[in-house]
N, C-alpha and C positions, 0 to 999 in steps of 0.2 A: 504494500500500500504506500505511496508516495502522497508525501503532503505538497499541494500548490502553494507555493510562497505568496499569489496574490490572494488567496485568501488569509493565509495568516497575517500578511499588513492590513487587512480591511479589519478582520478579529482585534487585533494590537489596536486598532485605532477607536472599535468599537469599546475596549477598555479604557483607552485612555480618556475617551469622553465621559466614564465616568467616573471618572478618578477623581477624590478631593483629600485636602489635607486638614493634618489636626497637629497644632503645633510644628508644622513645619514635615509632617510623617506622612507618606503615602498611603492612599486606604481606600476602600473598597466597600459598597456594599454590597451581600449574600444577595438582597432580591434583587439588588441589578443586576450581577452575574450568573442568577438563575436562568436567566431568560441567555445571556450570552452562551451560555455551557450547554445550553440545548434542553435545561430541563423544563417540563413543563408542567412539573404539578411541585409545591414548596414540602412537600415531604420528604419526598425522593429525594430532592436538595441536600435536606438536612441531614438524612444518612449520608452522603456524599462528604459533607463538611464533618460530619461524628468519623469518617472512616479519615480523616486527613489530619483532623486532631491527635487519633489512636496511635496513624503513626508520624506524627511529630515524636510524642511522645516512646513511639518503640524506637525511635532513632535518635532518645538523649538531647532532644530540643524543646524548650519550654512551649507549650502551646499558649502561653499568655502572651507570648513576643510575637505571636505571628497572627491570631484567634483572640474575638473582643463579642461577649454576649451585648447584644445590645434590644433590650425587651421594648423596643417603641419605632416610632418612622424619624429618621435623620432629618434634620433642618442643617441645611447648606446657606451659608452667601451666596451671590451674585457669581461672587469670583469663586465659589466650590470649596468654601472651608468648613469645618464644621462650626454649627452654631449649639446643637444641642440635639434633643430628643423630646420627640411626642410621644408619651407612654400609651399611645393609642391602637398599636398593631404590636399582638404577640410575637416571638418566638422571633424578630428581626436580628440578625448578627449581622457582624460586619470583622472583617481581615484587615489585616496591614502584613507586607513583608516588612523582616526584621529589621528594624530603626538599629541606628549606632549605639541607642541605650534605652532597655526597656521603658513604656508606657502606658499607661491605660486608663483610660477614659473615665472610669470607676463609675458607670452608665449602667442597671442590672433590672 
C-alpha cells in the first residue's frame, strides 16, 4: 500500500487549521481530529485515544505530557488560543505533543 504525498499535505494542513495554542504549546482537539482520522461515531474515538494512552504508558512516557481530559467545548480567540472551557459537552479531550516542560490545563 503506498501513501500519496498529496494527500498527506492536504491531511497536514487539515490539522494545522486546527491547531491552537495554550501558553505558547501546540494542541489539538479529540473532536476535531475525530472527524480528521476518519472516525465517525465519538466512541470509537475514545477507545482509539484509551489505546494511545495505554501505550504511552507501556512505552515509559507520561500520558499527562502528551493527553489532557478536558470535560467541556474549548473556547479559542480569534487568533486560536485557548481561552477556557464550556462544561457543557461531556467526555471532550484534547492532546498536545510533548512541550519542553510539562503542562496542564488543570480543566476536569
Amino acid at each position: 500500500m503506498s501513501i500519496d504525498p498529496a494527500n498527506v499535505a492536504k491531511l497536514r494542513e487539515r490539522f494545522e487549521e486546527k491547531k491552537f495554542t495554550y501558553e505558547g504549546v501546540e494542541a489539538w482537539s479529540a473532536r476535531d481530529q475525530q472527524g480528521l482520522l476518519g472516525y465517525a461515531k465519538w466512541k470509537d474515538f475514545t477507545f482509539a485515544i484509551e489505546r494511545a494512552v495505554e501505550s504511552c504508558r507501556q512505552t515509559n512516557r507520561d500520558p499527562e505530557r502528551h493527553f489532557l481530559a478536558i470535560n467541556g467545548k474549548i473556547e479559542l480567540s480569534e487568533e486560536r488560543v485557548f481561552m477556557g472551557a464550556h462544561k457543557n459537552l461531556e467526555g471532550t479531550k484534547s492532546w498536545r505533543p510533548t512541550p519542553s516542560r510539562p503542562r496542564r490545563l488543570g480543566l476536569n
